[in-house]
N, C-alpha and C positions, 0 to 999 in steps of 0.2 A: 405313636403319633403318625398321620399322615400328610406328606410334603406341607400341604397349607395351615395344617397345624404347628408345625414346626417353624415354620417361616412365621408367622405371625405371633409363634411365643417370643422369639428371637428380634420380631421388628424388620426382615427384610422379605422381599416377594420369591414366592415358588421359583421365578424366574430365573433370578440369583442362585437360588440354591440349586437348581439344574446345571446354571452356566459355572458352580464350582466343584460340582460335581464334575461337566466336561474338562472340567481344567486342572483337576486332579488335586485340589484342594481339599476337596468334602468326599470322605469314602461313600461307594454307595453302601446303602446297609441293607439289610437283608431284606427279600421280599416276601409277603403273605400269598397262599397259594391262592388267592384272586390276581395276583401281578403287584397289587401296590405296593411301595416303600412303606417299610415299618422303622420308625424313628426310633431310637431312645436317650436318653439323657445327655450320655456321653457325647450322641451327636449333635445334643442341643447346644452341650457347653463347646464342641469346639466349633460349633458355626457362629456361636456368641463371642469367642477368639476369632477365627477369621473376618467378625463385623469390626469389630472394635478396631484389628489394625488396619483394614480398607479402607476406615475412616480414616486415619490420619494419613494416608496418600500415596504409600507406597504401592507400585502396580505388582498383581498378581503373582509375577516370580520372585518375588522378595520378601510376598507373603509367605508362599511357597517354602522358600530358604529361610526362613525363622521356622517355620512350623515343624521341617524335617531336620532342620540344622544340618543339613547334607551338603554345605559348603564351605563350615565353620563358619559361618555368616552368623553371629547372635543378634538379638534381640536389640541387644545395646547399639551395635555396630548402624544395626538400620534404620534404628531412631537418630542415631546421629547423623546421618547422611540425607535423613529427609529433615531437621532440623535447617542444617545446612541451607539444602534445596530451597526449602520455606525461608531461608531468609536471602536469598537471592533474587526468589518471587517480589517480596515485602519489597526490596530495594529498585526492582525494574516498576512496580505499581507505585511508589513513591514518586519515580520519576515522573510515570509516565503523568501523574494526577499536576505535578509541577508544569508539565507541555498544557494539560488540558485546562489550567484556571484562567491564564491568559485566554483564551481563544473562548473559554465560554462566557468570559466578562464582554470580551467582541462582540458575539453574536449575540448578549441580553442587551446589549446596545444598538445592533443591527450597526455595527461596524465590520462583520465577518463578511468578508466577496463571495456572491455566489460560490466561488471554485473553491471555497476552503471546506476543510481546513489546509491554509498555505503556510509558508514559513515569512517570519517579517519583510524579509528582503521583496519579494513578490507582494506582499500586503502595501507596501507601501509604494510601490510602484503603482501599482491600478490605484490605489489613494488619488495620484499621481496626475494618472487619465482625465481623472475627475468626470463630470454627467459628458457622455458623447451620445450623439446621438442614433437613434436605430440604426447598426451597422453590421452588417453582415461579419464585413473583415474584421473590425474590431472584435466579435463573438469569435471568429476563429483563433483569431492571434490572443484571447485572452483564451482560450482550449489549451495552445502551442504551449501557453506561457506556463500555465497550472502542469504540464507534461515534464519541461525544461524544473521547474521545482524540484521534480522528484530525481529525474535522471540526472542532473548535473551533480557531479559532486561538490558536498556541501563547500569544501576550501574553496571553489571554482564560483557558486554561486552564486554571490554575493556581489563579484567584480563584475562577471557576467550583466547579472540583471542591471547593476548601476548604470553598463552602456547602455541597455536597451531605454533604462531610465531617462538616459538624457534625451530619446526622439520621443517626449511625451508631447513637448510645446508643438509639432509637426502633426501629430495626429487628427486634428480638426481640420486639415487640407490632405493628409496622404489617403486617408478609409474614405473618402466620398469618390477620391478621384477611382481608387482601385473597383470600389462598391460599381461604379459608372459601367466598366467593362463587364460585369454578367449579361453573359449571354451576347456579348460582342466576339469580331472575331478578332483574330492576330496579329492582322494587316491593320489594324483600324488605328484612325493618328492617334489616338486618346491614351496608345498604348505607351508611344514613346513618352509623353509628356507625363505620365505616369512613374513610368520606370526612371525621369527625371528628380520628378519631386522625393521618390522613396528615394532612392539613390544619393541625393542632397542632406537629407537627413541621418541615416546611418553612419556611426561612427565609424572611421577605416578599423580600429583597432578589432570593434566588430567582426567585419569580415575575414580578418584571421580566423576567427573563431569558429566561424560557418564553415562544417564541413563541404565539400565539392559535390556535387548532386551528376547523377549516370560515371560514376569510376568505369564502367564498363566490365566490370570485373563477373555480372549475373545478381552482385547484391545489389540491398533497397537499402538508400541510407535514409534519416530521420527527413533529411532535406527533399530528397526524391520523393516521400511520400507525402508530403507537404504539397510541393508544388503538384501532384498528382490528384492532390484534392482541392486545388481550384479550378475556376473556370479556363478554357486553354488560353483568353487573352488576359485574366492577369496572370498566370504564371507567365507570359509573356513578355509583362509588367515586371515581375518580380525576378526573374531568373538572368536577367540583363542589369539590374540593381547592386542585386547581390554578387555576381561578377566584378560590375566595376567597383563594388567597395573591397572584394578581397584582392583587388589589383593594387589598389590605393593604399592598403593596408601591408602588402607584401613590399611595395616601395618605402615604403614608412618603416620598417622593421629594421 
């Protein structure tokens, strides 16, 4: 038989049968004095053994080590260890299908936030927000927000987002004032009256929590690059805010 005859008595492509040849699975067999591989039996049956156990999932060096028993590795040994495996699998897709029924009854309801899929604590904060209207800042700080989901640790997240939670009722006067300053500069008064109102609303306990933005140290922390990506007068706005709530906060402790 030739390569495509054998792969096709067998059910898998020449392809395979090359790449277990290179892998030292499948001997090569003798060739005909044109060059071709001449197949026969013996190499049908054990490329019919090598399909059957790649089917059940063990990778090539364990096919390998059944086939040559050059490990003491049997047969037995490595059905048990991919049995194993396979129910390990079974048990993380279990879960994961448990995360995902919640979040797709959300979104057949169009209750899912753009930024999902989020964890409840964040879903229910932007819940929260309720309809604001076209805002820059608010699309940014709802980016920050989806970001802080992931990164925070999960024990940590939870208290976290509740502070943020409670400057929801201030949002409908802090995102127009901040939105106001694009394209403004530094100096301009709308900056301090700005940095008043956020500042009013953050909780001090908050500002504990905000890392210090330029350590000087040559790192970029979450908060440097934050204020790096707004305009220079609200970060102008915002960076004299977040100051005075982690001063308030640090007195408070």
């Amino acid at each position: 038989m030739r390569i495509g005859e054998i792969a096709a008595l067998v059910g898998v492509t020449p392809r395979a049968v090359r790449h277990y040849h290179q892998s030292g699975l499948l001997p090569e067999p003798a060739r005909r004095a044109n060059g071709y591989r001449e197949y026969g039996v013996r190499d049908a049956v054990l490329l019919a053994r090598i399909r059957r156990l790649t089917e059940l999932g063990p990778g090539l060096d364990e096919v390998r080590g059944v086939l040559a028993d050059d490990e003491g590795r049997g047969l037995v040994e490595v059905l048990e260890e991919l049995a194993d495996d396979l129910a390990r699998q079974e048990a993380v897709i279990r879960e994961r299908r448990e995360r995902l029924a919640p979040l797709l009854a959300e979104a057949r309801a169009g209750l899912l936030p753009a930024e999902g899929p989020v964890s409840a604590e964040l879903a229910a904060l932007l819940a929260g927000l309720g309809e604001l209207p076209e805002s820059p800042m608010a699309a940014k700080d709802r980016e920050i927000l989806a970001l802080l989901d992931v990164v925070v640790p999960e024990e940590e997240r939870a208290r976290l987002l509740g502070l943020i939670g409670g400057t929801a009722e201030h949002a409908h006067e802090v995102y127009p004032a901040l939105d106001a300053l694009a394209g403004a500069g530094p100096d301009d008064p709308r900056v301090a009256e700005a940095a008043r109102l956020l500042a009013a609303c953050l909780p001090d306990e908050l500002g504990v929590d905000i890392p210090p933005a330029g350590a000087g140290d040559g790192s970029s922390s979450l908060a440097d690059t934050f204020f790096a990506d707004l305009a220079p007068a609200q970060s102008a706005a915002v960076r004299p805010a977040v100051r005075l709530v982690r001063e308030r906060g640090e007195r408070n402790r």
